[in-house]
C-alpha positions as CSV (number, residue, x, y, z in Angstrom):
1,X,-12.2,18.3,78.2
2,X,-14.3,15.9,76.0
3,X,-15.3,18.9,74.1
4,X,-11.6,19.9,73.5
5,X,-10.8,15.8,72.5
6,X,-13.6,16.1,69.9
7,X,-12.5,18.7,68.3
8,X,-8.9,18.1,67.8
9,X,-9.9,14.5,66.4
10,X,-11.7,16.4,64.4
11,X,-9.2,18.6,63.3
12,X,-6.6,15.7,62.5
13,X,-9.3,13.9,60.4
14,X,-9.8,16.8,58.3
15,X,-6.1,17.5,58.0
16,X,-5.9,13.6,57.2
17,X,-8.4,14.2,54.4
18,X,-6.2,17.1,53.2
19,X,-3.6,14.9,52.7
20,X,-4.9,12.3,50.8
21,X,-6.5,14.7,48.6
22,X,-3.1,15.9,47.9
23,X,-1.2,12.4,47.4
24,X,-4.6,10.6,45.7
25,X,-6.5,13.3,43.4
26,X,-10.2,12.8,42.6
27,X,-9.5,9.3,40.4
28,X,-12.7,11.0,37.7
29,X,-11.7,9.5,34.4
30,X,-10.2,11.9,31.9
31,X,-12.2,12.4,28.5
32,X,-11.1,10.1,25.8
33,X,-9.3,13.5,23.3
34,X,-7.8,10.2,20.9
35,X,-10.8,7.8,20.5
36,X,-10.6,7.0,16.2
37,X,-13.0,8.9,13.9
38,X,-11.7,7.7,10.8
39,X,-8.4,6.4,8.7
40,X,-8.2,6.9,4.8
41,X,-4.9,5.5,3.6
42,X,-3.3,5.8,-0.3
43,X,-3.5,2.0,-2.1
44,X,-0.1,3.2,-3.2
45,X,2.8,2.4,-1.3
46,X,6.4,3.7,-1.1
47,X,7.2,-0.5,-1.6
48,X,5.6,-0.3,-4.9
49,X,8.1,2.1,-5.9
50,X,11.5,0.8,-5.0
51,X,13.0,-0.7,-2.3
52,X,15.4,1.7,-1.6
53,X,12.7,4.4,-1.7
54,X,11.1,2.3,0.7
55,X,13.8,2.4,3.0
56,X,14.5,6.3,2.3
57,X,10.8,7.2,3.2
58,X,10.4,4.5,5.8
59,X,13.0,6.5,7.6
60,X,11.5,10.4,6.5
61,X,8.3,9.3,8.0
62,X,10.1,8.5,11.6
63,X,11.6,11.9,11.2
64,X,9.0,14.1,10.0
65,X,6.6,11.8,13.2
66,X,9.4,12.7,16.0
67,X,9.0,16.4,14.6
68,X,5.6,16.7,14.6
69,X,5.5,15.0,18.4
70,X,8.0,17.4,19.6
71,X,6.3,20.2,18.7
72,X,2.9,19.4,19.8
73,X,3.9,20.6,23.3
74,X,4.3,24.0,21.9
75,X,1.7,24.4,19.3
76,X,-2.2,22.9,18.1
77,X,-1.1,23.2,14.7
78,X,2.4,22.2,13.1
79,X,3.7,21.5,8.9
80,X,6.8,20.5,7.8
81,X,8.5,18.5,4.7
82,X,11.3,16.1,4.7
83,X,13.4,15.2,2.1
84,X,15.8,13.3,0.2
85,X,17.1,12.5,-3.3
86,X,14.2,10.0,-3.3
87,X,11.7,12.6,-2.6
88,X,10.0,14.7,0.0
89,X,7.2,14.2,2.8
90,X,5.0,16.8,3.7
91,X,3.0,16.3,6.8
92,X,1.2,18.3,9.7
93,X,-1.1,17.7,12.5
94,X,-3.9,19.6,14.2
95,X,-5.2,19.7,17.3
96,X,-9.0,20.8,18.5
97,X,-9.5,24.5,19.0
98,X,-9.5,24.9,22.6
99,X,-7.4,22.0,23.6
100,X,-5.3,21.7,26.5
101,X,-1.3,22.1,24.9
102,X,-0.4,18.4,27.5
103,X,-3.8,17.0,25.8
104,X,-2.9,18.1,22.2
105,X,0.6,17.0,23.0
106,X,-1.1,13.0,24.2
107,X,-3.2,13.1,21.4
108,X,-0.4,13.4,18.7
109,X,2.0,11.0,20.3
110,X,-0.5,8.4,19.6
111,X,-0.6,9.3,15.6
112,X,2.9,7.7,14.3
113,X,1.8,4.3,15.8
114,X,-1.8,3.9,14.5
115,X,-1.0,5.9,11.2
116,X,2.2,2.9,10.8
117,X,-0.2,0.1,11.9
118,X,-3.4,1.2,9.7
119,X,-1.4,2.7,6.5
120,X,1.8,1.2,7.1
121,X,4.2,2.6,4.1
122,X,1.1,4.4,2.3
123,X,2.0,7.2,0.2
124,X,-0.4,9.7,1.7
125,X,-2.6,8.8,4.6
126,X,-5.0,10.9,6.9
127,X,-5.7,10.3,10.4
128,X,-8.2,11.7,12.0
129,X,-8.7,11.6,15.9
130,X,-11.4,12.9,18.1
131,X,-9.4,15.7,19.3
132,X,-6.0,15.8,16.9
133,X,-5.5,14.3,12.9
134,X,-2.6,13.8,11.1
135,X,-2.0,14.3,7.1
136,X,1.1,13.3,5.3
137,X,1.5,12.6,1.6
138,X,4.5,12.4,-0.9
139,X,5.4,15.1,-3.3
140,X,5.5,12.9,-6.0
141,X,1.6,11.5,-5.2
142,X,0.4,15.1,-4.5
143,X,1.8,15.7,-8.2
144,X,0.1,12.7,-9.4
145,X,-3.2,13.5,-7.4
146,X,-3.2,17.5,-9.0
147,X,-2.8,16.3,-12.2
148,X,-5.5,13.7,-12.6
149,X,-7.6,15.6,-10.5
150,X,-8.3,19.1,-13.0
151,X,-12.6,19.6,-13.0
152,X,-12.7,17.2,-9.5
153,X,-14.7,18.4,-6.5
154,X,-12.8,21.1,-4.6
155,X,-13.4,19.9,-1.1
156,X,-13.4,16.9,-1.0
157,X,-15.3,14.5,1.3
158,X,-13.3,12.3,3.3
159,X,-15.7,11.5,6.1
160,X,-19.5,11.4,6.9
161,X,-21.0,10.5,9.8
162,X,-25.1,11.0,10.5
163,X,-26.7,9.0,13.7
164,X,-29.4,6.6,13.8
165,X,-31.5,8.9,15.8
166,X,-33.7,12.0,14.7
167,X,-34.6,15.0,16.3
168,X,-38.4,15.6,17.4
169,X,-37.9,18.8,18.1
170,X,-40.2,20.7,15.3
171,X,-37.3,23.9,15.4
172,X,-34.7,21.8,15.0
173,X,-33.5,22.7,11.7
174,X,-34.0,26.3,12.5
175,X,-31.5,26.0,15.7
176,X,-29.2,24.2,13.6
177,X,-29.3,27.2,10.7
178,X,-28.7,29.4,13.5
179,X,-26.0,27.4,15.3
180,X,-24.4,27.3,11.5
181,X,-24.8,31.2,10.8
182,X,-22.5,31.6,14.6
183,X,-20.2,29.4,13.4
184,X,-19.5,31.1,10.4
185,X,-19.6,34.4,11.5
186,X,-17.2,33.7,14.3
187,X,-14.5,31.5,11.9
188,X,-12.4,34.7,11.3
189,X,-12.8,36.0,14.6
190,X,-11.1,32.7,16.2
191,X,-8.7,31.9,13.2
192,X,-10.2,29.0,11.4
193,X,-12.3,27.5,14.5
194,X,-15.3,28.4,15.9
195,X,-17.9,26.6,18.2
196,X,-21.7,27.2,19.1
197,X,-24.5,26.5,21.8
198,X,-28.0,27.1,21.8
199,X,-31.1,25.6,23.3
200,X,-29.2,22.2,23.4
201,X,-27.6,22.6,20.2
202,X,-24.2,22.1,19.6
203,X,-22.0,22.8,16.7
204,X,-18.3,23.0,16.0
205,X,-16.5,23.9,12.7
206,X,-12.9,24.1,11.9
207,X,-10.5,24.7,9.0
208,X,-6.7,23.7,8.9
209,X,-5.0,26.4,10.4
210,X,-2.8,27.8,7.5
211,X,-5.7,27.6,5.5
212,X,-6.8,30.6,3.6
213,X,-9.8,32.7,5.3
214,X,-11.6,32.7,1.9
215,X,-11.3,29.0,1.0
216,X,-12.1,28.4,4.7
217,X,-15.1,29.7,4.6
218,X,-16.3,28.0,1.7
219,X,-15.3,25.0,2.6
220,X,-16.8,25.1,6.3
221,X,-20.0,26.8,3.9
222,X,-20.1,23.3,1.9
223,X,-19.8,21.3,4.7
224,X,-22.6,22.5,6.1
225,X,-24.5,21.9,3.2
226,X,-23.8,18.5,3.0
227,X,-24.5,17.8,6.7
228,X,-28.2,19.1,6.2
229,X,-29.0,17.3,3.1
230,X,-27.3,14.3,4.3
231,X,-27.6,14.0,8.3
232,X,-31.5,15.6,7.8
233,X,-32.9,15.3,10.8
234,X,-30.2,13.3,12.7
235,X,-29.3,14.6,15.9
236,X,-25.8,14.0,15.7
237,X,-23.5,14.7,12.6
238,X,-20.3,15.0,11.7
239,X,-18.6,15.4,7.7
240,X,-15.1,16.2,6.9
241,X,-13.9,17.5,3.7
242,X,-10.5,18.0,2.5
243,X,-9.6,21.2,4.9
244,X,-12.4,21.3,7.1
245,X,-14.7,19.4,9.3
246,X,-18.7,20.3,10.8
247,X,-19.9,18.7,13.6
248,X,-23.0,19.1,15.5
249,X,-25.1,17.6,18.3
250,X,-28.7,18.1,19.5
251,X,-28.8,16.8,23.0
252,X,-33.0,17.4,23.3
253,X,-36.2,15.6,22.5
254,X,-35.0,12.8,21.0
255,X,-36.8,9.5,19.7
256,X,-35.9,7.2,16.8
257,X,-36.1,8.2,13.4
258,X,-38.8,8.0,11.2
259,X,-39.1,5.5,8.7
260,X,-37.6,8.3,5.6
261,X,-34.4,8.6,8.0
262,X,-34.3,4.8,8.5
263,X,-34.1,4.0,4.8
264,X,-31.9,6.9,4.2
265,X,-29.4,5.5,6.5
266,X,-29.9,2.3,5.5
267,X,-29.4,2.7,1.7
268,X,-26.0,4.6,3.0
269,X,-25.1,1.7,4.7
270,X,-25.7,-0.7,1.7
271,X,-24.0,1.8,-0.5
272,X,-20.6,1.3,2.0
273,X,-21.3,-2.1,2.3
274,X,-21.2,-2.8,-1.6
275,X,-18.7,-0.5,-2.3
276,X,-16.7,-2.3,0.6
277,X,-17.7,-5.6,-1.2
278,X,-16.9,-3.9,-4.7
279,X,-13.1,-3.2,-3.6
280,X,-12.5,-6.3,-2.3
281,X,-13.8,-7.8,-5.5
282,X,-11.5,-5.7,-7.0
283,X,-8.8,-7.1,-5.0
284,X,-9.4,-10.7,-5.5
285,X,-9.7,-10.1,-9.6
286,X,-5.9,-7.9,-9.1
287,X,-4.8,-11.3,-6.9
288,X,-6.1,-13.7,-9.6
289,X,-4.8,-11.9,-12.4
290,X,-1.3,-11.6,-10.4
291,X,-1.6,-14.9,-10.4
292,X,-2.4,-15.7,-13.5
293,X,0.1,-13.9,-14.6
294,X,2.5,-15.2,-12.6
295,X,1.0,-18.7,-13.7
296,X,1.7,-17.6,-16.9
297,X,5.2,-16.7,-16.6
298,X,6.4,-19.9,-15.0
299,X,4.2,-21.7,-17.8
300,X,6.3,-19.8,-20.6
301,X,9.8,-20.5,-18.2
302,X,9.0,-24.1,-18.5
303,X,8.0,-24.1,-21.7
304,X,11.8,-22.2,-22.9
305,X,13.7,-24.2,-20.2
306,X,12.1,-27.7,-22.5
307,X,13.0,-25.8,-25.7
308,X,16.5,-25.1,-24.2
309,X,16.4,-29.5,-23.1
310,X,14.7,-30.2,-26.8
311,X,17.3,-27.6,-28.6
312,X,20.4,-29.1,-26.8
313,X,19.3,-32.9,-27.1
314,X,19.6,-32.0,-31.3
315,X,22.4,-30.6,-30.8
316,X,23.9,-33.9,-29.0
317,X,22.1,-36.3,-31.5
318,X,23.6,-34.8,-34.3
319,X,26.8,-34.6,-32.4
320,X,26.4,-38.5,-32.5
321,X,25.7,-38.4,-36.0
322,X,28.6,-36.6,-37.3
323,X,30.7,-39.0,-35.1
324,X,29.0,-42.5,-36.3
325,X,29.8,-40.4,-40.1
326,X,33.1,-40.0,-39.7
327,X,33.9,-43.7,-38.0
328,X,32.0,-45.5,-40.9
329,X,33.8,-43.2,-43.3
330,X,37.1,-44.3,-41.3
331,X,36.5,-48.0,-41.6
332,X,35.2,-47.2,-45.4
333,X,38.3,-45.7,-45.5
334,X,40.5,-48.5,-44.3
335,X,37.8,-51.4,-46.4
336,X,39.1,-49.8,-49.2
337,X,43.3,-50.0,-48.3
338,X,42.6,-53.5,-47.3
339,X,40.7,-54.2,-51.0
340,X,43.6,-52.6,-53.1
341,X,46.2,-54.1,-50.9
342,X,44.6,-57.8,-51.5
343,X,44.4,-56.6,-55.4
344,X,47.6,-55.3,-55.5
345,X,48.8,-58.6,-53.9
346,X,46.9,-61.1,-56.6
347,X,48.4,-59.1,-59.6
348,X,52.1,-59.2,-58.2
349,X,51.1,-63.1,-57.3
350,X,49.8,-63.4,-61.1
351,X,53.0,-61.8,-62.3
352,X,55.2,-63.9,-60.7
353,X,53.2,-66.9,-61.3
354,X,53.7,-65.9,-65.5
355,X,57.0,-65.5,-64.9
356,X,57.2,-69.0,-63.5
357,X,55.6,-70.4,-66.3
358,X,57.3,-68.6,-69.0
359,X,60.4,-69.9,-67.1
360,X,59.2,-73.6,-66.6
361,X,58.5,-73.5,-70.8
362,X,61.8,-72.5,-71.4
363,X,63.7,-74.9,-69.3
364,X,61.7,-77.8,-70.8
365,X,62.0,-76.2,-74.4
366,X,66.0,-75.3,-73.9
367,X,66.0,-79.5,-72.5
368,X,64.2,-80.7,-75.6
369,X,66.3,-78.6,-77.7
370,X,69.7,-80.2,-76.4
371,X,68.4,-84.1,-76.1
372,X,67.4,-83.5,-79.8
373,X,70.6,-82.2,-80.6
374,X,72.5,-85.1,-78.9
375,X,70.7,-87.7,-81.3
């Protein structure tokens, strides 16, 4: 009886168990597929343009980003181009070779929001995620790019990355040349990606999917060549060029890197630093000579609103000129009536006056004419 109590208890735990296996699955984190590698963003943007071609691409981007989403559940690689009469996008993403379609799909949902936060209204931007990336550029920059480009490198380097640990490993270099010689012979077979592992190496190469075979393979071939003159010894390293990317780790026998690797790295890291310094020199002499110029322009606005002040104070003085002129030449005017009138007056008074005394003379001469003729 006991026996027969055990065991069903026994059975209901288990069956118990069961079921919270079901309902509560194993909580083991999921791998981070959208930790950041790197961002490069265009200096350019669409505001510096227009601000109705702002607008217009502000809302090609949303379009062309809720495209690209959507079809992340169907497919690891996706281009398309949208367009207005301000100008055309063209964008695509990419998602890791071997990538689960729901992972792919999670990784690219979280481009449109870091590409709008780090390169918010670039021209051309490039995104690139541990498991997806994300490329758009305008037409119109593209055009620019190609024409100022003619005799430039042919694939590019957007991204290097070489870790501050070396490999002690005296075959090292040969597992990586030999990890590097699968890769490429396997890049056709699995259509611009291919992966390797030996003896704790490694390696990974791929090329955008609608890229040519023969330019994928030379640009996957100068990758590599970068990675071992640049990474050396490093047991973890990663460069991207415009099309393709090589990465590779060496998970044995490591130890810190000698004191070559050490200033090798170092002198990179000075070389980022001051070229990080140098643009942001850059950017304070742009700011200072916007302002400046802007300086300058309210300095030659004040200096035509006082001519205007200067010009129109003239103008009103000899306004007040002309009017004093014509009112002294009014009273002049009227001076010189009064004068004649006065004149005129003492001539007529004259006149009369004469008259009067001619008239007095003759009286008194007509009187002493008749008293003389009465005697």
């Amino acid at each position: 009886m006991e026996a027969s109590t055990m065991f069903s208890l026994r059975a209901d735990l288990l069956i118990l168990l069961i079921v919270l296996g079901f309902f509560f699955p194993s909580a083991e984190p999921n791998p981070d597929y959208s930790a950041m590698v790197y961002k490069n963003c265009a200096n350019e943007t669409f505001t510096d343009r227009s601000v109705h071609a702002s607008s217009s691409h502000d809302q090609m981007l949303a379009s062309m980003f809720d495209e690209l989403v959507s079809h992340s559940l169907k497919t690891n690689f996706y281009r398309t181009t949208r367009g207005d009469d301000h100008g055309s996008i063209t964008g695509f993403y990419q998602c890791k070779g071997g990538i689960a379609k729901e992972d792919c799909h999670g990784c690219v949902a979280k481009l449109p929001e870091i590409s709008n936060s780090l390169c918010s209204r670039s021209v051309a931007a490039k995104i690139q995620l541990s498991s997806c990336s994300l490329r758009y550029m305008a037409d119109s920059f593209a055009q620019e790019k190609e024409r100022f480009s003619l005799g430039a490198i042919r694939f590019e380097e957007e991204h290097r990355f070489c870790s501050s640990e070396c490999a002690e490993s005296s075959v090292f270099e040969e597992l990586r040349g030999l990890a590097f010689e699968e890769l490429e012979s396997e890049l056709e077979i699995r259509h611009g990606y291919s992966s390797a592992e030996r003896d704790g190496f490694h390696a990974e190469a791929e090329c955008e999917e609608d890229m040519e075979e023969r330019k994928c393979r030379e640009c996957v071939s100068a990758a590599m060549e970068i990675t071992k003159e640049r990474c050396e010894k490093a047991i973890h390293g990663e460069v991207y060029l415009k099309g393709c990317s090589v990465k590779y780790e060496y998970i044995e026998h490591t130890r810190e890197c000698e004191s070559e690797c050490e200033s090798e790295h170092r002198v990179e890291h000075e070389q980022e630093e001051e070229h990080e310094q140098e643009e942001e020199h850059e950017q304070e002499k742009e700011r200072e000579r916007e302002e400046e110029h802007e300086r300058e322009e309210e300095h030659e606005q004040e200096e035509e609103h006082e001519r205007e002040e200067e010009h129109e104070r003239e103008e009103e003085h000899e306004h007040e000129e002309e009017v004093e002129r014509e009112r002294r030449h009014e009273e002049e005017s009227r001076e010189g009536y009064r004068g004649e009138a006065v004149d005129h007056n003492h001539r007529q008074m004259e006149v009369m006056l004469g008259v009067g005394a001619l008239f007095v003379l003759m009286m008194l001469i007509f009187v002493a004419v008749i008293a003389a003729a009465r005697k």
